[in-house]
C-alpha positions as CSV (number, residue, x, y, z in Angstrom):
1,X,42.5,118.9,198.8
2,X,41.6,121.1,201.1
3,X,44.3,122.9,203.3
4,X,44.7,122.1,206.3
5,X,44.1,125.3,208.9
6,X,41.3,126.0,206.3
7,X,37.7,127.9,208.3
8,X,34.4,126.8,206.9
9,X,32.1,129.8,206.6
10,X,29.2,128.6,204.5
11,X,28.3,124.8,203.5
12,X,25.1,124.5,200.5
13,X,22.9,121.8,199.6
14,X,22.8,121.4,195.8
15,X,20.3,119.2,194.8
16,X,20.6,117.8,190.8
17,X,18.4,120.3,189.8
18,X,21.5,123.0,190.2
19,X,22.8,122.2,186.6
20,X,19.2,122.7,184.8
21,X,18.7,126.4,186.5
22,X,22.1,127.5,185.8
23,X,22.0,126.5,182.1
24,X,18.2,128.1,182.4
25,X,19.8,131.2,183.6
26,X,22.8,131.0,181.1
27,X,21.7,129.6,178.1
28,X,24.7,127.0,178.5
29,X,22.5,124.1,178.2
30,X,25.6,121.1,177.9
31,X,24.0,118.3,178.8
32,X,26.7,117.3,181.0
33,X,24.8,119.6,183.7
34,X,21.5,118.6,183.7
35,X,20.5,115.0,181.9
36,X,22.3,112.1,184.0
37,X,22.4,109.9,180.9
38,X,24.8,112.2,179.2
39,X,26.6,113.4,182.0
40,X,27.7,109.2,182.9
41,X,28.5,108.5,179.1
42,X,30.8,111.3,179.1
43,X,32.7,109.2,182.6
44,X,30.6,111.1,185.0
45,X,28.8,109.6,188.1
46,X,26.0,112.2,187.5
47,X,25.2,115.2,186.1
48,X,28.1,117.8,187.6
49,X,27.6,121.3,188.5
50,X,28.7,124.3,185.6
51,X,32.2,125.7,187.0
52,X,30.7,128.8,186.8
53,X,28.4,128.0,188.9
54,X,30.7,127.4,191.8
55,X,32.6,130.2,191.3
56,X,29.4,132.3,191.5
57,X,28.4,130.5,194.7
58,X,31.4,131.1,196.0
59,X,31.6,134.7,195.2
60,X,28.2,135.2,196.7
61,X,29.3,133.7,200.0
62,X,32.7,135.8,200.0
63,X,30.5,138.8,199.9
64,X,28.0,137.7,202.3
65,X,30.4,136.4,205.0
66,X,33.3,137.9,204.7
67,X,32.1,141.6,203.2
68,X,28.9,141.5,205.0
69,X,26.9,142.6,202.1
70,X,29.3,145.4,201.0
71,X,29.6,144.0,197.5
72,X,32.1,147.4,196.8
73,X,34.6,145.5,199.1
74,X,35.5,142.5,196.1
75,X,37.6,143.8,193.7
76,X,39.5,140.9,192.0
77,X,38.8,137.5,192.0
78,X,41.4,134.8,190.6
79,X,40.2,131.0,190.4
80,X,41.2,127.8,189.4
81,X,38.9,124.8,189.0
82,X,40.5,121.8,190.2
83,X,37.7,118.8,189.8
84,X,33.8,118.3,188.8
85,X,31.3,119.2,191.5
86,X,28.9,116.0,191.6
87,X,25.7,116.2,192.3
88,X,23.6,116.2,194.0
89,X,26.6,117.7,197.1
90,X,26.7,119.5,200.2
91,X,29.9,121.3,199.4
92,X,31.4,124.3,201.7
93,X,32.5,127.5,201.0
94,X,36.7,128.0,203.3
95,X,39.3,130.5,203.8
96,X,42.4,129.3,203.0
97,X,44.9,131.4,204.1
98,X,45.6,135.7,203.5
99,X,42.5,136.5,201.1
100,X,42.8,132.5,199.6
101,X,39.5,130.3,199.6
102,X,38.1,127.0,198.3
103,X,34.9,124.6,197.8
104,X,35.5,121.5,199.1
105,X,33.7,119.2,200.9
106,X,35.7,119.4,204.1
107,X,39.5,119.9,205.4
108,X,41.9,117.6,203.7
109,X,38.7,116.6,201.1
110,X,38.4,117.0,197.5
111,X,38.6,120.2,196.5
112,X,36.6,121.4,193.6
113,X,37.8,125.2,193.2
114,X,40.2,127.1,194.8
115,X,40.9,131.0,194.4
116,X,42.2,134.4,195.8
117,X,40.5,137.5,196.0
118,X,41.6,141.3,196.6
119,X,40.0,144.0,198.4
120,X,39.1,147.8,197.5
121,X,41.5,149.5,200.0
């Protein structure tokens, strides 16, 4: 779940297109992510979104919201993936607590990855 005390800073619409352009982009092309068929025989409710995928959103937003741009500023990044992203999903992009952050869908929701990060000093 997500913490409580947790700040939103950035919320996506992901339509069920997002797990066909990452395996485009990738060449990771598990069905899982982009043909709903396959994605509900293996007990999904719909295709789900690659973890990597997340965790690149997520990065993105860290340096967009919280670095303003200055990509230098991200030196480490630490994540755990704690659930499949279902889509299609409006997730959001929180600080947790001292340099902590998740995706979730909204304080005390499901959360679907949840990290730390360090800074370049």
């Amino acid at each position: 779940r997500i913490a409580e005390g947790a700040r939103e800073i950035e919320r996506w619409r992901i339509g069920p297109e997002a797990g066909r352009d990452f395996a485009v982009l990738t060449g990771d092309f598990n069905p899982i992510h982009w043909i709903a068929p396959a994605a509900k025989a293996a007990g999904f409710k719909n295709v789900i979104l690659h973890c990597f995928s997340t965790l690149a959103r997520a990065i993105e937003g860290l340096n967009a919201k919280v670095f303003s741009g200055d990509i230098d500023r991200l030196r480490a990044v630490d994540a755990r993936f704690t659930r499949p992203l279902i889509l299609p999903a409006k997730p959001a992009l929180f600080l947790t607590d001292h340099r902590g952050f998740a995706v979730g869908t909204d304080v005390g929701g499901p959360c679907f990855l949840e990290g730390t990060y360090e800074v370049t000093e």
